[in-house]
KETI-616417 format. One record per atom (N, C-alpha, C): residue in one letter; x, y, z. Coordinates in steps of 0.02 Angstrom, whole numbers, plus 32768, in hexadecimal, padded with zeros to 4 digits. Each point is the difference from the previous one (the first is absolute). Example, Ala and Ser with C-alpha at 12.3 -4.5 7.8 and 13.67 -1.06 7.14 Angstrom:
KETI-616417
a82947EE48186 a7FD3803B8000 a802D803C8000 s7FEE80357FDC s802A803B8003 s7FD980378025 
end
This chain:
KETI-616417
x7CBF842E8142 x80427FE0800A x801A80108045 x80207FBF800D x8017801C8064 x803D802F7FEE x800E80188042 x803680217FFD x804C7FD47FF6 x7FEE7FC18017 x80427FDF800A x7FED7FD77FB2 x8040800B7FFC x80187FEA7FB3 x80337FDE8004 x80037FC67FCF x80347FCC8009 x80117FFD7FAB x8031801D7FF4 x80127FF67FB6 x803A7FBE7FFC x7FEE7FEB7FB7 x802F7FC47FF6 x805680028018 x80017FDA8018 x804A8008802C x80447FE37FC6 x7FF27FE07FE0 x801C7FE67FC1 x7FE17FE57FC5 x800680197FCC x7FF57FEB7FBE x802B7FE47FE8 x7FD07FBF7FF4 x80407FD37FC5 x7FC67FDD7FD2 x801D7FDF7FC4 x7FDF7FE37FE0 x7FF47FAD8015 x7FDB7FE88010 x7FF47FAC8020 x7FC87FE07FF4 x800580037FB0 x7FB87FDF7FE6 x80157FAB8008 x80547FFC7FF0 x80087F9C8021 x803E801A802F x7FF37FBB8018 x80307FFB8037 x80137FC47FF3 x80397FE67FFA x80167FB67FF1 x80357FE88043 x7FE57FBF801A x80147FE78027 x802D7FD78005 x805280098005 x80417FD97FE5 x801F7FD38040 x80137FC4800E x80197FE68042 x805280177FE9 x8029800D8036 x802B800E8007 x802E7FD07FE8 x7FE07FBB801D x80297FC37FF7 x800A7FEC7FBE x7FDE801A7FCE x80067FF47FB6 x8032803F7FCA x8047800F801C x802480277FAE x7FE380047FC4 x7FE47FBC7FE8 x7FEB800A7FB0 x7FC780298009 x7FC580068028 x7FC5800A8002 x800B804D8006 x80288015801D x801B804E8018 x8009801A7FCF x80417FDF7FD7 x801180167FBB x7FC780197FD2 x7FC77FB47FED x7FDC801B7FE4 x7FC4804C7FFB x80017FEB804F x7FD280418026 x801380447FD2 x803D80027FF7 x801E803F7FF4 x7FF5801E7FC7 x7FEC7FD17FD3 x7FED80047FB6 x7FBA80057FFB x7FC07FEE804A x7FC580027FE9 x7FE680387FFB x7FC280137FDB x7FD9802A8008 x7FDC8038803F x80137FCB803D x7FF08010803A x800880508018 x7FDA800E8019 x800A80558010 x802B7FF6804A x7FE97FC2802F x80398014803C x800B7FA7800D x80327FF08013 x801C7FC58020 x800B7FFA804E x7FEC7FCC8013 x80177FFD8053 x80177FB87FEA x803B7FFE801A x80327FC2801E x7FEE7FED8035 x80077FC1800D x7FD47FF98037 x80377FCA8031 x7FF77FFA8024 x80297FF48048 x7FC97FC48027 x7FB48015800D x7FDE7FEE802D x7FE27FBC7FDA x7FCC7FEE7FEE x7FD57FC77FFD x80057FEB7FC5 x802B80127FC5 x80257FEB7FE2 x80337FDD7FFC x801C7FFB802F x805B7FE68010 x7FE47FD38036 x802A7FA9800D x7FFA7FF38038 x803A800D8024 x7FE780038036 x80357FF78050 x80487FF17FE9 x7FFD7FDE7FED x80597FDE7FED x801080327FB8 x7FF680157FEC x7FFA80327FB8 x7FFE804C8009 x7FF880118049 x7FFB80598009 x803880247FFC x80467FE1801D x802280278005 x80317FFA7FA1 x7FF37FCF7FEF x802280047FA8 x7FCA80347FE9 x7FC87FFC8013 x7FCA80177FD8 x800B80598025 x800E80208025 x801E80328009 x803780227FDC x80347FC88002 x803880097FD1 x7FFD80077FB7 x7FDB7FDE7FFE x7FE780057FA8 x7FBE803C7FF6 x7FE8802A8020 x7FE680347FFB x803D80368000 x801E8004802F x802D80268017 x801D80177FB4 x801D7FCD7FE1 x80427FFB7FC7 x7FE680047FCB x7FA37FF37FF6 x7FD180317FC6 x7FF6803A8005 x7FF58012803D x8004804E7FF3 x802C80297FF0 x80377FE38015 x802E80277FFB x80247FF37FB5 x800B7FD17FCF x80027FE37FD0 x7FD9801B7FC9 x7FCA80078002 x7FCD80017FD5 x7FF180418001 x7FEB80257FC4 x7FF3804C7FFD x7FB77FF77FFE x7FE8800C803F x7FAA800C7FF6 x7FE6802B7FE7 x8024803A800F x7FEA80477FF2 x7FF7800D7F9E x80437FD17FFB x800B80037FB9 x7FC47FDB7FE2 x7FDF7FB88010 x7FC47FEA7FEF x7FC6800A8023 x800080478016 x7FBD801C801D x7FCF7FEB8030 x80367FD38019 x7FD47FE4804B x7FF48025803E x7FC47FF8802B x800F800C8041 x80167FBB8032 x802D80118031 x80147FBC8008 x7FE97FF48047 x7FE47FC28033 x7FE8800F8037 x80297FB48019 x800E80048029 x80027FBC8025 x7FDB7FE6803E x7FEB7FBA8008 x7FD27FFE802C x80397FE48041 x8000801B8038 x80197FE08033 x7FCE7FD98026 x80197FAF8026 x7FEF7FD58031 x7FCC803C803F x7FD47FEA8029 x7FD780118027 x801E80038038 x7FE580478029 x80208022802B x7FFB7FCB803C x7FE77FB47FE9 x7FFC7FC98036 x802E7FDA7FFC x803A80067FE6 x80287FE07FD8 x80448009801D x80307FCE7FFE x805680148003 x802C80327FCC x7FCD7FEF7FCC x80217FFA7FB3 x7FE480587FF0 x7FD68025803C x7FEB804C7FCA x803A80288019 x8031801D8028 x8026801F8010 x803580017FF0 x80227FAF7FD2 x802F800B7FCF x7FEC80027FB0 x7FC47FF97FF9 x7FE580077FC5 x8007804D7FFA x7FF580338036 x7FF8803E7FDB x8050801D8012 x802F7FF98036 x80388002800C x800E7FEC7FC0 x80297FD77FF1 x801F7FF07FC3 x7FD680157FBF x7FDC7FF27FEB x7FD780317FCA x801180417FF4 x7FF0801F803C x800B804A7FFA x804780167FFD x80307FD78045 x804480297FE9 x80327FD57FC9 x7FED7FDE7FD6 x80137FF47FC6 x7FE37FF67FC9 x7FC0802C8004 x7FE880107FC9 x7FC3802D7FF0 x7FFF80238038 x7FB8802D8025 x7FFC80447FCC x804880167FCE x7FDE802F7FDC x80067FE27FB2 x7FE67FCB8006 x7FEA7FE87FB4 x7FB57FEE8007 x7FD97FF9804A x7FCB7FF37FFB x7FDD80358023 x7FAF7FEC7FEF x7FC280417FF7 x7FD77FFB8032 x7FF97FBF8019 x7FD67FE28032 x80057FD1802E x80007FEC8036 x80087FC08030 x7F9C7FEB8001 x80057FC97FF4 x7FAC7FE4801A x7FFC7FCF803E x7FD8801F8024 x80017FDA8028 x7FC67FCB800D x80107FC38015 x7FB87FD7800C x7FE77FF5804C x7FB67FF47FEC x7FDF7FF9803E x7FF0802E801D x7FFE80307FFA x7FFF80528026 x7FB580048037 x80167FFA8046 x7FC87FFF801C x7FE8804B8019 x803A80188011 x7FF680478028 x802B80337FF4 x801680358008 x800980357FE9 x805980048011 x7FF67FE18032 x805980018030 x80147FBD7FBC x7FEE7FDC7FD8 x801B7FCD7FDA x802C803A7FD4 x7FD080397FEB x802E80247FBA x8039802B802C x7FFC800F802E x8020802F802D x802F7FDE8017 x80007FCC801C x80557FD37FFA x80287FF37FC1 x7FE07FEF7FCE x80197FE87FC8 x8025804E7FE3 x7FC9804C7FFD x8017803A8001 x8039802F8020 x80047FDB804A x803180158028 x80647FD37FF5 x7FDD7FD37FCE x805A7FD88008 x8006801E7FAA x7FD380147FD2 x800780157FC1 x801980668020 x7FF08007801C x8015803F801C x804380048010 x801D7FC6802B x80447FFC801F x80357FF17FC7 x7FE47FE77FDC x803A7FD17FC7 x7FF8804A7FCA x7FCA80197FED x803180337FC9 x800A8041801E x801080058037 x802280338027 x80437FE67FFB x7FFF7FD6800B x804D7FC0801D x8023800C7FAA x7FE37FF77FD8 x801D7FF07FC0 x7FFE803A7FD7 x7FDC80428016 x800080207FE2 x7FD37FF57FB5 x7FDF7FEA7FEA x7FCF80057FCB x7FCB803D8003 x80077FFA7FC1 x7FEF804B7FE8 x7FA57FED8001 x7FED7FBE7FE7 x7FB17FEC7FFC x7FEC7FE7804A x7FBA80127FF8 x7FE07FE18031 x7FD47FD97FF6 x80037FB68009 x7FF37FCB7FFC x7F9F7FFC8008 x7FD07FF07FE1 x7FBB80098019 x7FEF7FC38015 x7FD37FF98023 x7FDE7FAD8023 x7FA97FFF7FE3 x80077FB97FEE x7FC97FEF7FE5 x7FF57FC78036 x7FB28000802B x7FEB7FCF8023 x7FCB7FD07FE3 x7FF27FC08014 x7FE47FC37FEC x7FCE7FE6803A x7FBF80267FDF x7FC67FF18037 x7FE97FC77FF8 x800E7FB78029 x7FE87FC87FE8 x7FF27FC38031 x7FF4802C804C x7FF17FE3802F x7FD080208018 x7FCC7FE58030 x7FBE801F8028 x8029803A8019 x80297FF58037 x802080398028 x800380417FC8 x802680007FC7 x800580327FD6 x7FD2801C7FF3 x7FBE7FD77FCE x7FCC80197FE9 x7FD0803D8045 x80157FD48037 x7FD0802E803A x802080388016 x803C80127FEC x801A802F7FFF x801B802B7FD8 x7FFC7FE57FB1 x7FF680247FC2 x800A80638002 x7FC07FF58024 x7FF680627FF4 x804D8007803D x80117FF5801D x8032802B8037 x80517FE67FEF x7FFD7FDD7FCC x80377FDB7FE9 x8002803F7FC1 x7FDE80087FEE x8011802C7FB2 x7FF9804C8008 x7FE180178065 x800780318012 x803B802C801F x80277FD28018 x804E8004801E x800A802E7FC6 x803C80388033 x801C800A7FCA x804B7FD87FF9 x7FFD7FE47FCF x803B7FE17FDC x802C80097FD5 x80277FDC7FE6 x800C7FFA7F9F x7FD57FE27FEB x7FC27FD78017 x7FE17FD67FD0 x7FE4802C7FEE x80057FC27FA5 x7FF1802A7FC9 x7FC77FCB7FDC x7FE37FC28014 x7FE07FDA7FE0 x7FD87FCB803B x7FBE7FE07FF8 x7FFC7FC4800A x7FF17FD67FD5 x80097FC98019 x80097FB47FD9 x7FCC7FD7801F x7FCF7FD87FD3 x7FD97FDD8019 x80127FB68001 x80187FE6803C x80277FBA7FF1 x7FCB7FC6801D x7FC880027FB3 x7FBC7FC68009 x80107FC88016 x80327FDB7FF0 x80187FC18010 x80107FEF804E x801980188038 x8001800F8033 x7FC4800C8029 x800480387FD4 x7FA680288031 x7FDB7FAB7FF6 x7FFB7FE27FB8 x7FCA7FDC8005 x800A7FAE8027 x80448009801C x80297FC2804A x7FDA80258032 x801A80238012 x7FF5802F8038 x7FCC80058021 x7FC180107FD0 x7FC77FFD8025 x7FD17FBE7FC7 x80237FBE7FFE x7FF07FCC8008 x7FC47FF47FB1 x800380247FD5 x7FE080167FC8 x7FF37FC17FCF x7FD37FF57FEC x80057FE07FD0 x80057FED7FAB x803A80078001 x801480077FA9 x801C7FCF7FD6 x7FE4800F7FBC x800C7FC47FCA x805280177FD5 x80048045800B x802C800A7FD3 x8015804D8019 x803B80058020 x80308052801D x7FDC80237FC1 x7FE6803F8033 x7FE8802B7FD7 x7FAC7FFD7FFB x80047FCE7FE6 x7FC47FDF7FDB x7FB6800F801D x7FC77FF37FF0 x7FCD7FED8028 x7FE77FC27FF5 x7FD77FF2803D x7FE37FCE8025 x7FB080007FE5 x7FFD7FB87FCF x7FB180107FE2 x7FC080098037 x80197FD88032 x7FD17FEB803C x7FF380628016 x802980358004 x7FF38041800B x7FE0802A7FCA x7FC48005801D x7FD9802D7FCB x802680478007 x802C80167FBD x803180257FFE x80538005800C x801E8046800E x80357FEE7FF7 x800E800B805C x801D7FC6801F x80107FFC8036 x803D802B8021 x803080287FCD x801E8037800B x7FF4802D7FF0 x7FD380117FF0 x7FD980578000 x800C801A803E x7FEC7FDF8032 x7FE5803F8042 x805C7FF98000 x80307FE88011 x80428004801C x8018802D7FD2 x7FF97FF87FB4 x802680297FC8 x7FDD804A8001 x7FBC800C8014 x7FE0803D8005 x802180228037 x80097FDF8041 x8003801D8034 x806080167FFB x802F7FD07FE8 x8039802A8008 x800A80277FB2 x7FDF7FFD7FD2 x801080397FCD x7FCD804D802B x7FD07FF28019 x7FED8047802F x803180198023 x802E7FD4803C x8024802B8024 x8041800C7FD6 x80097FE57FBA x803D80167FE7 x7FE6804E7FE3 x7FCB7FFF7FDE x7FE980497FEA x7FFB802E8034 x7FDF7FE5803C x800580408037 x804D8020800B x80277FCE7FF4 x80448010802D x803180057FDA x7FF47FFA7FB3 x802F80117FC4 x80397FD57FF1 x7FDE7FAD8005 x802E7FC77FEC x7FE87FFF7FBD x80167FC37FDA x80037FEC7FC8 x7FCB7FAA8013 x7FCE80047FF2 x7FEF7FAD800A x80177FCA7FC7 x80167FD3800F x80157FE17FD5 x7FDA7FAD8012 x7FEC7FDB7FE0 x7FE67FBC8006 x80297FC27FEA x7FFA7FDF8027 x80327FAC7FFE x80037FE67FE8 x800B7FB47FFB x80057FD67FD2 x7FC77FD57FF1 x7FF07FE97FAB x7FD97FC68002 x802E7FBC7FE6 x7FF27FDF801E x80217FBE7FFE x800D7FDF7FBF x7FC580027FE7 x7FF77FC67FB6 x801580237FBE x8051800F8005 x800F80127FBB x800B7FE07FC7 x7FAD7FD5800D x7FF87FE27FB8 x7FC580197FDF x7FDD8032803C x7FB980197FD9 x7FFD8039800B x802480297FBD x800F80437FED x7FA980207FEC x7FCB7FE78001 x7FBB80118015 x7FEF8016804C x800F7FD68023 x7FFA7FFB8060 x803380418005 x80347FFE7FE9 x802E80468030 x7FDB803D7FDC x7FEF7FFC7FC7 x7FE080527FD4 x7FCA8005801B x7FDA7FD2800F x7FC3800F8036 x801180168049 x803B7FEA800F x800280238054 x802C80328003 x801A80117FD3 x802380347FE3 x7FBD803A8000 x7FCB7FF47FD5 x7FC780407FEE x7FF780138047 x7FE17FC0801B x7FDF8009803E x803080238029 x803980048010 x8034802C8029 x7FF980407FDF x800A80027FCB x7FFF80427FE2 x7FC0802C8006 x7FCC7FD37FF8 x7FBE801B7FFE x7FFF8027804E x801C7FF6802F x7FFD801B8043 x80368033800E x803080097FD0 x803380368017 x804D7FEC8009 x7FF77FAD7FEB x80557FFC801B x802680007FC3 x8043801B7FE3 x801B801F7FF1 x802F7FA17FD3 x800B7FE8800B x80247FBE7FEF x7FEA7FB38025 x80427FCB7FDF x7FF47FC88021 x802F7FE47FE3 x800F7FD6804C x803D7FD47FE5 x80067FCC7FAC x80327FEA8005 x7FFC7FC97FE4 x803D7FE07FF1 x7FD57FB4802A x80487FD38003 x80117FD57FD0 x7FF9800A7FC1 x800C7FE27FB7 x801680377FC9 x802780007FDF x8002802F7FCA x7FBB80087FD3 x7FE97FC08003 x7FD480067FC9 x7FBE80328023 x7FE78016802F x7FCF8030803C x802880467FE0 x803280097FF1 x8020806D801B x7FF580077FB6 x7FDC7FEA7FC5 x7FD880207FC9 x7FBA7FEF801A x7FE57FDD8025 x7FB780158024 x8010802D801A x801180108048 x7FF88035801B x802580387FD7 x8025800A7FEA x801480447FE2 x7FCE801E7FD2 x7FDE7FC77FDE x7FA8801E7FDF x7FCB801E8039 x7FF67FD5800F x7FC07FF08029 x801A804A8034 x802A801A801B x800480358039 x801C804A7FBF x80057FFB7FC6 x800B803C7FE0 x7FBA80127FF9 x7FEC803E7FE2 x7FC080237FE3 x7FE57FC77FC7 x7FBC7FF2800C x7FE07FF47FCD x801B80177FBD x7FDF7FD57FC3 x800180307FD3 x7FC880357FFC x8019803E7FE5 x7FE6803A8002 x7FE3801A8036 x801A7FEE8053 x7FED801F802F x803380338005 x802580097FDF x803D803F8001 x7FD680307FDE x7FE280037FBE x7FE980267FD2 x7FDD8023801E x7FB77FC78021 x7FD28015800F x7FFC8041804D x80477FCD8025 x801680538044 x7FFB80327FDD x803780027FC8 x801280467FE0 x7FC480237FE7 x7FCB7FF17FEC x7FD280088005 x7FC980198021 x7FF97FE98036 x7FE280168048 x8019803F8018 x805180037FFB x801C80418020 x7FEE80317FCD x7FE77FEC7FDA x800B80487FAB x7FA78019801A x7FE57FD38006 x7FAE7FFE7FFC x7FE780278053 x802A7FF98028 x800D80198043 x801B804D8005 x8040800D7FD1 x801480327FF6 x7FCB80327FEA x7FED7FE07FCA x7FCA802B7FCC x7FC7801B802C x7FDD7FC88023 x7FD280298044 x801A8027802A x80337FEA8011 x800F80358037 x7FF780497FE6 x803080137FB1 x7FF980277FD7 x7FAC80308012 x7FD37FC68000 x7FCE80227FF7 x7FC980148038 x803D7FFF804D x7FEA7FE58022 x7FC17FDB802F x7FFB7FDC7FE1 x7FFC7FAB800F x80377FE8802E x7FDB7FC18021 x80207FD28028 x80077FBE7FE7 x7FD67FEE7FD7 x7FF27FCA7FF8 x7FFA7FFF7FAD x80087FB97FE8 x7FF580067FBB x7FCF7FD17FE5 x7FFE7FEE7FA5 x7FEA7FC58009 x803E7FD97FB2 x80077FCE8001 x80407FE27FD9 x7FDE7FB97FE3 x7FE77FFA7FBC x7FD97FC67FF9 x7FD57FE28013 x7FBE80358012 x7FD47FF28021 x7FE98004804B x804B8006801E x80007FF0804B x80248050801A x7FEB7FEF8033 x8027802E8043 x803980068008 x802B802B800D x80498008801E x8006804D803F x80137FDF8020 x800F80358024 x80517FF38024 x800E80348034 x803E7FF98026 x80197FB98015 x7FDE7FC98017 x80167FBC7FFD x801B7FF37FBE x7FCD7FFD7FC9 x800F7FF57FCB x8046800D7FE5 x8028803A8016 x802580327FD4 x803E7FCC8033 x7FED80068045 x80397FCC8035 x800F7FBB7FD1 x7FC87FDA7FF6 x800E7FCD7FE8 x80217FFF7FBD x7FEA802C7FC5 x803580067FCB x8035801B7FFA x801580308041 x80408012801E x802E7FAE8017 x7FED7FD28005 x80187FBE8042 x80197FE77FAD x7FC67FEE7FDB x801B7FDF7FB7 x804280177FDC x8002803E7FFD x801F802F7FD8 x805C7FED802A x7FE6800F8026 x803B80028041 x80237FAC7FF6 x7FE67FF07FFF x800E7FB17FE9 x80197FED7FD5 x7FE4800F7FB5 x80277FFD7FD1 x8034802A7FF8 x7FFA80268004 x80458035800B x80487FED801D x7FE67FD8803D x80347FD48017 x80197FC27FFB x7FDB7FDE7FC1 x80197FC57FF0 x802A80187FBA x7FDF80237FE5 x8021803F7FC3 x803F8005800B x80078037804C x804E80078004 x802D7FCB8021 x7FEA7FD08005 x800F7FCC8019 x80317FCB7FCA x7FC37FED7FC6 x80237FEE7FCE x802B803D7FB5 x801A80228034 x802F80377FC2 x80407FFE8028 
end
C-alpha cells in the first residue's frame, strides 16, 4: 500500500439519483415523496432559456418549503455551465436564500480543475456572508472530452468535491458518438461503448476518495435496458445512477444495494479470516475457495454499505 492515502471524503448513500426540472412544482412535490436516496433540481438542460430564472425561483421556495430532511433526502441542485450568464446567479441566489437547506451544488461540464475552484470559491464567500453553519459539497459532471482527459486531476484537487457524475448523453454529442438510445448501447459496437470512460472516472474517483456515480439511460420504458446498465456500472465500482423517471429509483435502489446474501456471506469471510488469523494463518479457505486480506477489504466495502443504507432508512 502507498504511503499516500486518500480516504473517502464524504459518505452518503446514492444508490438513485432522480433528476427533477426546476420548471415543473408538481414534479418537485412529487420528488419529495419518492423513494429516491438523493434529488438534484435542476436549473441546466432541463429548463429552457426563457424558464431559468422561474425555474430558480421555484427551487429556491422547495427547499425552503419542503422538509427534506424530514423525507430523508439528500438534496443537490444542478447549476447552468460555467459558459453561461445564467451559473453565477444560479449559485448566488440558491445559496443566499437557501444554501443551508441544501447538501450539494452539481456542476456540469467540468473540464478542469479551476471549474470546481470557482464554483468553490463564491460557495466559500456566501456562507461566510450568511453565516451558515453547513458546508455545502460539489458534485461534478464528467461529460465532455475536455473532462474525461482530465478526469484523474479534476478528482485530485483538493476540493469539496465529493462525487462524479457520468453525463453519457453529452460525452456521447461531444465526441460525435453514435447512439440508439442515452445510456444505451450501440449493436454495431462489439460491447459496451462506455466501459473504458465509466472504468476510467470510477478509478480516479477511488484513487481520490469520490463517490462514482453513473447517468442517465434514456428509455424509461425498458426497465430490462436500465437493470442491465445499472449491473454493468456496479459491476465496476460505481456506487449509483440517476434516474429520470420514478419508475428507474426502485431499479437502481436494488441493483446498487448488496446482493442477496452478499451481506451474510462478508460476515462470513471476516469470521473465517478471524479464525486464521487465530491460528496464525494469513489466508483462509471459505467454500472451497481462497480468502485472504483483499478478501476481508472487499467484505469490509459490502458490510460498510449495508450498514449505511440501514442507518439511512431508520
Amino acid at each position: 500500500m502507498s504511503h499516500s492515502i486518500h480516504n473517502l471524503r464524504k459518505m452518503r448513500v446514492q444508490r438513485s439519483t432522480l433528476a427533477v426540472p426546476g420548471s415543473n412544482p408538481a414534479m418537485i412535490e412529487k420528488a419529495a415523496d419518492s423513494a429516491a436516496d438523493c434529488i438534484f433540481l435542476d436549473i441546466e438542460d432541463a429548463v429552457a432559456p426563457d424558464d431559468k430564472e422561474k425555474a430558480r425561483k421555484n427551487i429556491i421556495a422547495a427547499l425552503n418549503d419542503i422538509d427534506w430532511k424530514a423525507k430523508n433526502k439528500t438534496m443537490s441542485v444542478r447549476i447552468n455551465g460555467l459558459d453561461t450568464h445564467y451559473m453565477y446567479r444560479d449559485v448566488v441566489d440558491v445559496m443566499e436564500q437557501a444554501g443551508d437547506k441544501l447538501d450539494m451544488i452539481l456542476i456540469p461540464k467540468v473540464g478542469v480543475p479551476a471549474d470546481v475552484y470557482m464554483v468553490e470559491a463564491m460557495l466559500n464567500q456566501i456562507e461566510m456572508a450568511k453565516g451558515y453553519q453547513n458546508k455545502v459539497g460539489i458534485e461534478a459532471l464528467i461529460e465532455t472530452p475536455l473532462g474525461m482527459a482530465n478526469v484523474e486531476a479534476i478528482a485530485a484537487a483538493p476540493s469539496r468535491l465529493e462525487a462524479l457524475h457520468f453525463g453519457v448523453a453529452d460525452y456521447a454529442a461531444f465526441n460525435k458518438a453514435r447512439t440508439v438510445n442515452i445510456g444505451g448501447l450501440n449493436p454495431d459496437y462489439p460491447g459496451d461503448q462506455w466501459h473504458a470512460a465509466l472504468s476510467r472516472m470510477t478509478v480516479a474517483c477511488r484513487a481520490y476518495g469520490l463517490r462514482p456515480i453513473d447517468g442517465p439511460f434514456g428509455d424509461f420504458s425498458d426497465p430490462d435496458g436500465f437493470r442491465a446498465a445499472a449491473k454493468r456500472a456496479a459491476a465496476l465500482g460505481i456506487e449509483g445512477k440517476w434516474a429520470i423517471h420514478p419508475s428507474q429509483i426502485t431499479l437502481a435502489n436494488e441493483e446498487f444495494s448488496p446482493l442477496g446474501g452478499e451481506v451474510e456471506k462478508a460476515r462470513r469471510i471476516l469470521e473465517a479470516l478471524k479464525e486464521a488469523a487465530a491460528a496464525g494463518k494469513g489466508a483462509a479457505s471459505l467454500d472451497g475457495k481462497m480468502i485472504d486480506a483483499a478478501s476481508e477489504r472487499m467484505a469490509k466495502n459490502v458490510i460498510a454499505v449495508d450498514d449505511a443504507i440501514r442507518a439511512r432508512a431508520q
